[in-house]
C-alpha positions, 0 to 999 in steps of 0.5 A: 803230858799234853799238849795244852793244859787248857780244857778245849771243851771248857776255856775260861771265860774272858771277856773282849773289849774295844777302845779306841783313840781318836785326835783332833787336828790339835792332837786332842783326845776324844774322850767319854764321861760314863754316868757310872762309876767314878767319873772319870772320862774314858776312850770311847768304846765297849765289850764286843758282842759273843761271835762279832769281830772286834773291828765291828765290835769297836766300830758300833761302840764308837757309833753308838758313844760319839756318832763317829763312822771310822774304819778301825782296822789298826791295833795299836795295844793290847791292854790285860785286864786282870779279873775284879769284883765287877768283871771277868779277865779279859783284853780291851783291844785298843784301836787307831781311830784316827784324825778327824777333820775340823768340821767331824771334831766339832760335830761329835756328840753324845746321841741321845740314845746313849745319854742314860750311859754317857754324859759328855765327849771331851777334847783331852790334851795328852798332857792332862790325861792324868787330871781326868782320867784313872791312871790305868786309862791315862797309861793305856792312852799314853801308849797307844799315842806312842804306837801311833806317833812311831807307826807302830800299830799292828793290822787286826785281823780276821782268820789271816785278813785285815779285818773289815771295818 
């Protein structure tokens, strides 16, 4: 018997995503409306480029969805995603983003070079995230606001150092 039943040579594939949770001073969430799918609203975020840190990775979609510059150096779920028709299994990373302060939550925004992919940002209060959100997001949020409220997030890391951001 080996040590690993895992074909170094050939690992499967999977894909790695980043989310991430922002507020408000209202405890809002920042959510985003993709002009795809189903129209549900969604945390900001993406797939993470083959060789980029999920710090980067989570960073740039955020940039890219909302105009928002964070440092996200916090894990606060992990979230599997089992294989479907349109995507490999995978792990979304879902990342602290913080709290913003009243004249940021007013400026974000949807850049104009994201409106092919994204219609709208909104300000979701937890208590209507099942209103607006597939049930598989609204249970990831809710846990990873749970991380948050109970300190409970977990440095990212980088080959054993938190993560640049």
């Amino acid at each position: 018997m080996t040590h690993s039943d895992t074909d170094p040579l050939k690992p499967p594939r999977r894909r790695i995503g980043a989310v991430v949770i922002v507020r408000d001073k209202l405890d809002r969430v920042l959510l985003v409306r993709p002009t795809y799918g189903t129209g549900g609203l969604q945390l900001p975020g993406g797939g993470v480029h083959e060789g980029e840190y999920v710090s980067y990775g989570a960073a740039r979609e955020l940039r890219e969805e909302t105009g928002l510059v964070r440092e996200l150096r916090t894990v606060v779920a992990l979230d599997h995603m089992p294989e479907n028709s349109t995507a490999a299994e995978g792990y979304n990373v879902v990342l602290d983003g913080g709290v913003l302060s009243d004249d940021e939550a007013r400026a974000v925004a949807v850049p104009e070079d994201a409106r092919d992919e994204l219609s709208e940002c909104v300000w979701v209060r937890p208590s209507a995230l099942d209103e607006v959100c597939e049930p598989y997001q609204a249970r990831r949020i809710r846990e990873g606001l749970a991380a948050i409220a109970q300190g409970a997030g977990v440095p990212l890391l980088v080959r054993g150092e938190r993560a640049a951001a």
